[in-house]
DSSP file (Angstrom, degrees, kcal/mol; ACC not computed):
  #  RESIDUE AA STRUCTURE BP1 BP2  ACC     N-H-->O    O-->H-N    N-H-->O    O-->H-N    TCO  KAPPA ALPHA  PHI   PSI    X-CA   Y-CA   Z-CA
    1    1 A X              0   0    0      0, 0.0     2,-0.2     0, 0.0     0, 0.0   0.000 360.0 360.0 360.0 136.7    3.0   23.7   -0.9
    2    2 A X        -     0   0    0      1,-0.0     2,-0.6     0, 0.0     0, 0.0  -0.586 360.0-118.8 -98.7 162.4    2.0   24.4   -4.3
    3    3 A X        -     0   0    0     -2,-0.2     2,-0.4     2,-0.0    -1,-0.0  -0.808  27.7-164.7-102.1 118.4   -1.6   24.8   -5.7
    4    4 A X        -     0   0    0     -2,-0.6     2,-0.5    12,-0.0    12,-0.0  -0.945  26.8-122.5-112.3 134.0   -2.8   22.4   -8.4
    5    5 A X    >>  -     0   0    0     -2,-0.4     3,-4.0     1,-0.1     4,-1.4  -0.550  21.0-138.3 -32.7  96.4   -5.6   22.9  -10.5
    6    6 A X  H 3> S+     0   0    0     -2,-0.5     4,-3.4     1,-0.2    -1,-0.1   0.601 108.8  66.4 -27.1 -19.8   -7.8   19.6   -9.7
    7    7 A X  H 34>S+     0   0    0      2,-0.2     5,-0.7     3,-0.1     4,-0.4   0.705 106.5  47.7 -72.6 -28.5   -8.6   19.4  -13.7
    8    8 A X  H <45S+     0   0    0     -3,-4.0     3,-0.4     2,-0.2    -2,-0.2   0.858 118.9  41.2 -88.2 -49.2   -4.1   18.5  -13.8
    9    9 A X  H  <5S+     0   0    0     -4,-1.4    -2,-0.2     1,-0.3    -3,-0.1   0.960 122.0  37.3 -63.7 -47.9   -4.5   16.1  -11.1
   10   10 A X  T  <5S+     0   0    0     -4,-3.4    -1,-0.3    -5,-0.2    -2,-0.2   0.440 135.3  12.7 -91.9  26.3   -7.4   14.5  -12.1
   11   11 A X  T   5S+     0   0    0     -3,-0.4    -3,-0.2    -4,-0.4    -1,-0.2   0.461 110.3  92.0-135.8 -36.6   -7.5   14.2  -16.1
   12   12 A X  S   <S-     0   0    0     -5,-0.7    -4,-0.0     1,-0.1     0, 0.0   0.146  70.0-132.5 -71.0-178.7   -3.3   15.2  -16.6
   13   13 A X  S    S+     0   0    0      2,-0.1    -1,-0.1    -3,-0.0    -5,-0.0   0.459  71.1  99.8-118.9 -12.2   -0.5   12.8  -16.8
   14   14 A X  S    S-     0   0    0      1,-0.1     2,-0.9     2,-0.1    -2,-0.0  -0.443  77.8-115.7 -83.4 171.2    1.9   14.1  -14.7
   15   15 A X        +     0   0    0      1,-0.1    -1,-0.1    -2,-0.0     2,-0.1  -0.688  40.6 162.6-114.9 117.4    2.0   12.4  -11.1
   16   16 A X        -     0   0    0     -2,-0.9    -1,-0.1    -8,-0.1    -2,-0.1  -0.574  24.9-153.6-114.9  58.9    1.2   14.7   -8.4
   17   17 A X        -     0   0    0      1,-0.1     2,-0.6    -2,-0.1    73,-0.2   0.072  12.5-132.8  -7.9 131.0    0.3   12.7   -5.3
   18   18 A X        -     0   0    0     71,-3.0    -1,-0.1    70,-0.1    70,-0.0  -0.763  22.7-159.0-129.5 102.3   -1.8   14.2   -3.0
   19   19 A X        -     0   0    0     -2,-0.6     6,-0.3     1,-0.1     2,-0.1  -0.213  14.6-130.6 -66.5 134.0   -0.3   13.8    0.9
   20   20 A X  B >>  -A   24   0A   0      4,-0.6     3,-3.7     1,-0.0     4,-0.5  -0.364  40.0 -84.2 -66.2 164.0   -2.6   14.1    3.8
   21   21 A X  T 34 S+     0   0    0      1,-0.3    -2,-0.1     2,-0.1    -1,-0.0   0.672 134.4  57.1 -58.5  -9.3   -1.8   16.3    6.7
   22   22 A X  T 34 S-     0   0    0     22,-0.0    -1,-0.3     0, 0.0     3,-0.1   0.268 126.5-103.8-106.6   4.9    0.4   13.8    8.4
   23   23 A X  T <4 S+     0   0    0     -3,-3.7    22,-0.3     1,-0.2     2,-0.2   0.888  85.5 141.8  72.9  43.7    2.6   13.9    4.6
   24   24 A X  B  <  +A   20   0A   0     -4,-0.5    -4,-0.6    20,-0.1    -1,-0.2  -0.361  40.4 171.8-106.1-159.0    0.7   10.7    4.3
   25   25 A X        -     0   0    0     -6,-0.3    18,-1.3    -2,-0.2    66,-0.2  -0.518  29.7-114.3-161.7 127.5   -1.0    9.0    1.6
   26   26 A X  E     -Bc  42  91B   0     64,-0.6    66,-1.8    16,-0.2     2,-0.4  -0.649  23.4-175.2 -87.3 151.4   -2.7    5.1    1.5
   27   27 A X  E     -Bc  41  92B   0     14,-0.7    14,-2.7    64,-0.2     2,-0.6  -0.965   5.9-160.2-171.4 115.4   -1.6    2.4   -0.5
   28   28 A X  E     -B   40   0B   0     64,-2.5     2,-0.6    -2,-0.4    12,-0.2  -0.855  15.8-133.2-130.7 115.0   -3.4   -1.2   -0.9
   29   29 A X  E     -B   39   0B   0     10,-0.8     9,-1.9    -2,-0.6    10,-0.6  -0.478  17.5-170.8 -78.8 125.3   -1.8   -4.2   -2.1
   30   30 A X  E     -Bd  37  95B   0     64,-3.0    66,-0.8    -2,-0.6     7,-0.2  -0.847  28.5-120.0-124.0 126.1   -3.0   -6.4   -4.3
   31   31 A X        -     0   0    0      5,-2.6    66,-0.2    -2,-0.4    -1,-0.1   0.270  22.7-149.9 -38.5 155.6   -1.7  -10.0   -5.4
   32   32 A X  S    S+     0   0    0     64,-0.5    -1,-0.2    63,-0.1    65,-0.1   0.536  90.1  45.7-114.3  19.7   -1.1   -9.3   -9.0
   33   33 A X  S    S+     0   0    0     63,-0.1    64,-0.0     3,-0.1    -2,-0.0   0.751 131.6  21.3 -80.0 -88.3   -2.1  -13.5  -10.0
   34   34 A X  S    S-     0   0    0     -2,-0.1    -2,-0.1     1,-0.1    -3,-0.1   0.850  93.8-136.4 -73.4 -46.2   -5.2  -13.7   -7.9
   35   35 A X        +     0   0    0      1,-0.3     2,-0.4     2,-0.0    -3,-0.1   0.849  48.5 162.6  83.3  51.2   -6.0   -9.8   -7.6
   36   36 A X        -     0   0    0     -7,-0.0    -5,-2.6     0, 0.0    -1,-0.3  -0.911  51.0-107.2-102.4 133.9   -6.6  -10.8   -3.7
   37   37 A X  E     -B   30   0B   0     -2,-0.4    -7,-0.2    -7,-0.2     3,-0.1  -0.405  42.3-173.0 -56.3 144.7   -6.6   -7.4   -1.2
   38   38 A X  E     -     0   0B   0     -9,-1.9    72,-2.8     1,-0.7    65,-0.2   0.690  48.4 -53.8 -50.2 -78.0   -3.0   -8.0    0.5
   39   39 A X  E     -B   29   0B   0    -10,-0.6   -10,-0.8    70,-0.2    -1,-0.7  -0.846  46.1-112.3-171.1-178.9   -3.1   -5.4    3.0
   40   40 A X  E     +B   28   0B   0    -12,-0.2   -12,-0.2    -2,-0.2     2,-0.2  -0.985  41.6 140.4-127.9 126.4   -3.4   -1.9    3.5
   41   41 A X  E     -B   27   0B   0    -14,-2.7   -14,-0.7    -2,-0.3     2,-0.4  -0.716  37.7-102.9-139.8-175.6   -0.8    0.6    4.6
   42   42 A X  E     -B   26   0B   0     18,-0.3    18,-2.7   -16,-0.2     2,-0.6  -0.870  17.5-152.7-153.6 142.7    0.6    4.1    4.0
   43   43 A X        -     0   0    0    -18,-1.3    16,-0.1    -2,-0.4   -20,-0.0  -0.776   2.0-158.6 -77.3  91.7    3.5    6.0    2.2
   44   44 A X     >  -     0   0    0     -2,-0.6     4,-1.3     1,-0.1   -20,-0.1  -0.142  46.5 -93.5 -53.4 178.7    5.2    9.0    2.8
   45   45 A X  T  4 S+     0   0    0    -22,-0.3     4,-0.4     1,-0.2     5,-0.1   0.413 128.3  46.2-107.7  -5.8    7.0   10.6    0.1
   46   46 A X  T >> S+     0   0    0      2,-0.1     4,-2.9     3,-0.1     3,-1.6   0.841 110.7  49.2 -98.9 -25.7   10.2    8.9    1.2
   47   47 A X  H 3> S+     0   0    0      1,-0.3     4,-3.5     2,-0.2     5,-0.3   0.951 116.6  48.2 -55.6 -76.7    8.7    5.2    1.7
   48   48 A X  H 3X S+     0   0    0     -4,-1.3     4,-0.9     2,-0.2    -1,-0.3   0.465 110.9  50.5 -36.5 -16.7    7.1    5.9   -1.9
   49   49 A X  H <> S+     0   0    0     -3,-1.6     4,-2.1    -4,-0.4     5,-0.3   0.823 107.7  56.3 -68.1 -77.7   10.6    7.1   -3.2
   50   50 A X  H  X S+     0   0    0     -4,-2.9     4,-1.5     1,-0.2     6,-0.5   0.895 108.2  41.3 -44.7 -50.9   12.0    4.3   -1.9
   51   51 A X  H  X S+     0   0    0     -4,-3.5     4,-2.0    -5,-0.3     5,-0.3   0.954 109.9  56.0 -77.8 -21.1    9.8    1.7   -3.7
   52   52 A X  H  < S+     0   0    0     -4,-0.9    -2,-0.2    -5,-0.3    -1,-0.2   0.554 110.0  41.4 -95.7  15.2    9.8    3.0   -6.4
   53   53 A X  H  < S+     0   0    0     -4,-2.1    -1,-0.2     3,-0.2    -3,-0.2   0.712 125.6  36.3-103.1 -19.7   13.6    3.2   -6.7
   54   54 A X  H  < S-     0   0    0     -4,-1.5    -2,-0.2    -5,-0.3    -3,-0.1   0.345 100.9-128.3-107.6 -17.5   14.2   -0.6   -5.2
   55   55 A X  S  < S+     0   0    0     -4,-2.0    25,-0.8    -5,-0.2     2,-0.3   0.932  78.1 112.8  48.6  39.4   10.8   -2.2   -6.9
   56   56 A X  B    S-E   79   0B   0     -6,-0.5     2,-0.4    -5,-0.3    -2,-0.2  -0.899  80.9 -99.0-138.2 161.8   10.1   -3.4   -3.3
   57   57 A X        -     0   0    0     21,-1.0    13,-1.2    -2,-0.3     2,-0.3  -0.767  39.2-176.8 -91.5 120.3    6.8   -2.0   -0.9
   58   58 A X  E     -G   69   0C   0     -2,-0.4    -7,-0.2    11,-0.2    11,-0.2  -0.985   2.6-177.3-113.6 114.0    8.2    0.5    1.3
   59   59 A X  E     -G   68   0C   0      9,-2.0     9,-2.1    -2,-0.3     2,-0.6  -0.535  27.6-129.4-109.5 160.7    5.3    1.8    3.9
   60   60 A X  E     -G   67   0C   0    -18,-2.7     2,-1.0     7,-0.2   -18,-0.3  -0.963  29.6-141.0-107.8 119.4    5.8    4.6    6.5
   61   61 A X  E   > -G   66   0C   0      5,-1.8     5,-1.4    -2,-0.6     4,-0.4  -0.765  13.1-159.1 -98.4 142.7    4.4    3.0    9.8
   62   62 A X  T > 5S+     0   0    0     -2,-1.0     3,-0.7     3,-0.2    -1,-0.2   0.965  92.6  53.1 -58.2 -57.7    2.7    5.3   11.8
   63   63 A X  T 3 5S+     0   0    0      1,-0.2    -1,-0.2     2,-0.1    -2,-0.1   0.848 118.3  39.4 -43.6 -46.7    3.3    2.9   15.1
   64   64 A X  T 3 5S-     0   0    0      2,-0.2    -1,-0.2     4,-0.0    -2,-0.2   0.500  98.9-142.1 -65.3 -38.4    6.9    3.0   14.3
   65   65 A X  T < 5S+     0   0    0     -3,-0.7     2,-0.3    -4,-0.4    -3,-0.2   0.835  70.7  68.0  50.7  36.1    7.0    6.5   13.3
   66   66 A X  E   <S-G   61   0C   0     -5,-1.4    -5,-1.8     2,-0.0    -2,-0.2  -0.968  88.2 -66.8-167.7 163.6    9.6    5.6   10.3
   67   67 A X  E     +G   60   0C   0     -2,-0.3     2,-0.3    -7,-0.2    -7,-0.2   0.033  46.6 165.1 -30.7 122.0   10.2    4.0    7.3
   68   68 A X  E     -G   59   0C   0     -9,-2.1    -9,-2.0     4,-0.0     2,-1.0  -0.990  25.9-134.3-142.5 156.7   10.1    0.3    7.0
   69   69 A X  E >   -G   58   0C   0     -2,-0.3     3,-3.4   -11,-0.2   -11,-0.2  -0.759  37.9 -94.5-118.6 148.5    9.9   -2.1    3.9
   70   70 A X  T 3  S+     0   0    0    -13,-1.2     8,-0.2    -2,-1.0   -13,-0.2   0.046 105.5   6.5 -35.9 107.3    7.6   -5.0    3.7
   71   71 A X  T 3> S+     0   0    0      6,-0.1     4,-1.8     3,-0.1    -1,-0.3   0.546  76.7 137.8  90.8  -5.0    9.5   -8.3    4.9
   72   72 A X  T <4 S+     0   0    0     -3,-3.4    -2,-0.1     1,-0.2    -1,-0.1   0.824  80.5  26.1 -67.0  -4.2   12.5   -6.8    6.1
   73   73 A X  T  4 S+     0   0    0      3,-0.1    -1,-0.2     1,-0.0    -3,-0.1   0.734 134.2  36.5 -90.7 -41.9   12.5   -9.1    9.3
   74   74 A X  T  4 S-     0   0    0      2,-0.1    -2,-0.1     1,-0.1    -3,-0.1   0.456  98.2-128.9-123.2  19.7   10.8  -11.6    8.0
   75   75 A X  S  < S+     0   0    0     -4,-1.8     2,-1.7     1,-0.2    24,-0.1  -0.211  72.3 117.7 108.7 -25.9   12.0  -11.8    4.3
   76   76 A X        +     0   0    0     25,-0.1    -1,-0.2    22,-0.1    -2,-0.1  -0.311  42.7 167.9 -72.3  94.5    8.3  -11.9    2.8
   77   77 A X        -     0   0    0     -2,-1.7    22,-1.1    -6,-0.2     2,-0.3   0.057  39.1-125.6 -90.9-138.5    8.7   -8.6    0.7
   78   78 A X  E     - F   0  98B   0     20,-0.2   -21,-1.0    -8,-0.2     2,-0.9  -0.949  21.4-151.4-159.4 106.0    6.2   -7.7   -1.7
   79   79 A X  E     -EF  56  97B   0     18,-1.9    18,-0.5    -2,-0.3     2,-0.4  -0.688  21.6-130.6 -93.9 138.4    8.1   -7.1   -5.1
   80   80 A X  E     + F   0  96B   0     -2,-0.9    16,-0.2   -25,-0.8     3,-0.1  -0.740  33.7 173.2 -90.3 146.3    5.9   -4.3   -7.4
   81   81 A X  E    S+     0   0B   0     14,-2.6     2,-0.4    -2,-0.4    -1,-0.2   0.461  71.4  10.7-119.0 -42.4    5.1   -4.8  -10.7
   82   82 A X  E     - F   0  95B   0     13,-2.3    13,-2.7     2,-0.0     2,-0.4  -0.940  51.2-149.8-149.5 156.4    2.6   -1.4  -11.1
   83   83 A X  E     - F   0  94B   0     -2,-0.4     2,-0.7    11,-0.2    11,-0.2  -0.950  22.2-164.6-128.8 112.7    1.9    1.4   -9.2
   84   84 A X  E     - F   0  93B   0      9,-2.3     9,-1.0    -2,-0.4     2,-0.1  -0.861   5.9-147.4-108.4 121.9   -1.7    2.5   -9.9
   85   85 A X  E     - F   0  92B   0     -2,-0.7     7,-0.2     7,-0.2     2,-0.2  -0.406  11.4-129.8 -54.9 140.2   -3.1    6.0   -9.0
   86   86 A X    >   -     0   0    0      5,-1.4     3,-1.1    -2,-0.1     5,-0.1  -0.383  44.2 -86.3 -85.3 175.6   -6.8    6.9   -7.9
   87   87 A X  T 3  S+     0   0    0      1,-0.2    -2,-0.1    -2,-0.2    -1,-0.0   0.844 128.5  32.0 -48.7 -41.9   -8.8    9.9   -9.6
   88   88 A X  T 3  S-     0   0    0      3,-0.0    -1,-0.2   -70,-0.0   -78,-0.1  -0.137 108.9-120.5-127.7  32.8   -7.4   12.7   -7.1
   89   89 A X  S <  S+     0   0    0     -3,-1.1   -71,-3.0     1,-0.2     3,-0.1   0.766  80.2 118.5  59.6  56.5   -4.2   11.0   -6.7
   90   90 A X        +     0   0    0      1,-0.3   -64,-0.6   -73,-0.2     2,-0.3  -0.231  69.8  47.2-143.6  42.4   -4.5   10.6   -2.9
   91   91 A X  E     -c   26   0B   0    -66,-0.2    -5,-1.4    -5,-0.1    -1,-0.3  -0.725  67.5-151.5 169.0 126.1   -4.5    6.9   -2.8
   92   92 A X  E     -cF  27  85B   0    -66,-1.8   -64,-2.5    -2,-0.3     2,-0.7  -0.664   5.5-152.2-121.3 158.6   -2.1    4.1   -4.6
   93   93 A X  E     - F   0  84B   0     -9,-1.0    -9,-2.3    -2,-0.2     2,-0.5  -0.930  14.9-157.9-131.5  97.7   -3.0    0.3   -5.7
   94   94 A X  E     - F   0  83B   0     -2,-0.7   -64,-3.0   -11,-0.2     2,-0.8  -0.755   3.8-159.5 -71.3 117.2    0.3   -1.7   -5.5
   95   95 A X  E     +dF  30  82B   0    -13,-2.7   -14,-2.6    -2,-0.5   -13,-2.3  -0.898  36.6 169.2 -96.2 121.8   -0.1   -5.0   -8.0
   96   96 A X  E     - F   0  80B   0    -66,-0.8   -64,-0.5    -2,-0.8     2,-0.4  -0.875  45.5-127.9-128.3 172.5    2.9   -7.2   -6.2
   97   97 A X  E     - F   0  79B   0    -18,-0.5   -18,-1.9    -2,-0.2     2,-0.5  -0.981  29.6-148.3-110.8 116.0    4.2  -10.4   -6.2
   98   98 A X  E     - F   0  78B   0     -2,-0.4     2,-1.0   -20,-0.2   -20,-0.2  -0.457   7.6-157.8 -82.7 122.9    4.4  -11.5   -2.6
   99   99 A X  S    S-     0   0    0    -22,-1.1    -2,-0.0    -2,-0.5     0, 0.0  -0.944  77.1 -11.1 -91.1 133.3    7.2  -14.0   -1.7
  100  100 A X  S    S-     0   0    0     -2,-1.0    -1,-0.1   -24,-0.1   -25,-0.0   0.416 112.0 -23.5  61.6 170.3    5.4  -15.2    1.4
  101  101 A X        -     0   0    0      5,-0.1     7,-0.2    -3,-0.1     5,-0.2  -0.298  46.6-142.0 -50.4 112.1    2.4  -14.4    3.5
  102  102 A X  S    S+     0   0    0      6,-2.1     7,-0.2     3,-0.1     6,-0.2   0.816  82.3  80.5 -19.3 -85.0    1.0  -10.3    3.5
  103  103 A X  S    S-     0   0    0      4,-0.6     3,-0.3   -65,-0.2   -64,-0.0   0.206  78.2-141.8 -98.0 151.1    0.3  -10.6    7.1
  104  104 A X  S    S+     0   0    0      1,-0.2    -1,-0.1     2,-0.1    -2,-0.1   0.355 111.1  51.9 -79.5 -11.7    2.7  -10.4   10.3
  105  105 A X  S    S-     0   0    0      2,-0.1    -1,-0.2     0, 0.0     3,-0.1   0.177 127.2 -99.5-118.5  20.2    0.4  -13.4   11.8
  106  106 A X  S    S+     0   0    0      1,-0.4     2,-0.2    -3,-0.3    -5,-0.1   0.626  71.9 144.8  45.8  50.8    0.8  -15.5    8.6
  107  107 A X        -     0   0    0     17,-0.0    -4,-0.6    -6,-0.0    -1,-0.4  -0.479  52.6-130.7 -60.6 134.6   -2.0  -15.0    6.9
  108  108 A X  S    S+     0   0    0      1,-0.3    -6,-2.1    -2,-0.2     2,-0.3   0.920  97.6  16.6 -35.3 -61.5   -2.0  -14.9    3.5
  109  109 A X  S    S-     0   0    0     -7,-0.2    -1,-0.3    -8,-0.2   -70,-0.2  -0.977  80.0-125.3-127.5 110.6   -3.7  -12.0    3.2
  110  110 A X  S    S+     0   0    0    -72,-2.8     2,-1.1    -2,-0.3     3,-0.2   0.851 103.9  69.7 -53.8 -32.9   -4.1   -9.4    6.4
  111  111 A X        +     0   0    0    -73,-0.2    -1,-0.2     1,-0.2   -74,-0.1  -0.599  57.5 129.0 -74.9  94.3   -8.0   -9.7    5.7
  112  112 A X        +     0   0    0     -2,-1.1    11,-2.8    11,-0.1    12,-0.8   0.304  52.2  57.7-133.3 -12.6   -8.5  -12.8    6.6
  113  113 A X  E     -H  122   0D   0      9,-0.3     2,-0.5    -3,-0.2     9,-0.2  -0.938  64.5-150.5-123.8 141.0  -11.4  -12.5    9.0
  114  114 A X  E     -H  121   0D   0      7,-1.5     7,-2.4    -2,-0.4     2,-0.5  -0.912  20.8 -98.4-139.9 178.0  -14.8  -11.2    8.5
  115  115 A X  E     +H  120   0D   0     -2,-0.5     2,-0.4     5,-0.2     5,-0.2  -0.464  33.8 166.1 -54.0  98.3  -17.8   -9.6   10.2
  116  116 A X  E >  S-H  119   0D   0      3,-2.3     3,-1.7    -2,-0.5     2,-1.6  -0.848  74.4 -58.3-127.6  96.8  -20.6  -11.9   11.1
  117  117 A X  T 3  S-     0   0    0     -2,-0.4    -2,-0.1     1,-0.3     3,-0.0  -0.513 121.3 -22.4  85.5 -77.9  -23.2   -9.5   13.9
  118  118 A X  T 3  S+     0   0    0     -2,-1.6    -1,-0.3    -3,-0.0     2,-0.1   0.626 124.8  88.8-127.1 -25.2  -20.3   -8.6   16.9
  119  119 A X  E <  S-H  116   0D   0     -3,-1.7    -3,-2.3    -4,-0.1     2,-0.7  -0.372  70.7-133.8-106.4 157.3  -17.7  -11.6   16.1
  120  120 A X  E     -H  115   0D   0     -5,-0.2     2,-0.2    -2,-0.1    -5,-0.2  -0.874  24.0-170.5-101.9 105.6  -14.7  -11.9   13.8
  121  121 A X  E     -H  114   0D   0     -7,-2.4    -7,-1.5    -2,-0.7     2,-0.3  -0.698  28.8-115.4 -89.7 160.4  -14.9  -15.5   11.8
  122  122 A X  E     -H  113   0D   0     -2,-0.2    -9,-0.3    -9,-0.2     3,-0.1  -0.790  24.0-169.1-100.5 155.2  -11.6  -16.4    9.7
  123  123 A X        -     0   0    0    -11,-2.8   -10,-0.2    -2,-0.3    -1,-0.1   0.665  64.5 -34.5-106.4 -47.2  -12.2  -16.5    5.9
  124  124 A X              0   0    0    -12,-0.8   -12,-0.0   -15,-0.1   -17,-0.0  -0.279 360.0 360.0-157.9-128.6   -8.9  -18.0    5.3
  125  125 A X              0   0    0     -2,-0.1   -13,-0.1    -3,-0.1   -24,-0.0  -0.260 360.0 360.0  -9.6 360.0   -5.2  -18.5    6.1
């Protein structure tokens, strides 16, 4: 592992990702019409590799313990249009265009419920 000045990651231009101990990083998608949260996932350095070589959301699931890409069973991928970086480059903002419903329970959007005291209400589809 190499040592980057923090001043190159955060003010420079080149793109230095910065992986967690599990060679992770997170990644949250967002509709790029509505700017509605998608979901939330995370990338390893091949899953990122991978999208950004196909223009499709490729996530590493932890549950899974491999690569997978968004929709490959069930066709709704998530095409990217931009890949935005945070300030210390440890966290990615995908703007996609979703052909179908974010969520594995066919939800628009996996946040789809919110907190009201102990209980989960749905917000929306």
């Amino acid at each position: 592992m190499t040592n980057t000045d923090p001043t190159d990651r955060e003010q420079g231009s080149a793109f230095l990702p910065r992986f967690d101990a599990n060679g992770l990083v997170t990644a949250v998608a967002v509709d790029a019409d509505s700017g509605t949260m998608l979901m939330l996932a995370h990338m390893d350095a091949e899953a990122l590799a991978k999208t950004r070589e196909t223009g499709l959301a490729h996530f590493h699931s932890r549950s899974r313990g491999r690569l997978w890409m968004k929709g490959e069973s069930s066709g709704h991928v998530l095409r990217v249009e931009e890949i935005r970086v945070d300030c210390d480059q440890d966290a990615l903002l995908l703007i996609v265009r979703p052909a179908g419903p974010a969520c594995h329970t066919g939800a628009t959007s996996c946040f789809y419920r919110r907190l009201d005291g102990d209980w989960l209400v749905r917000v929306s589809d």
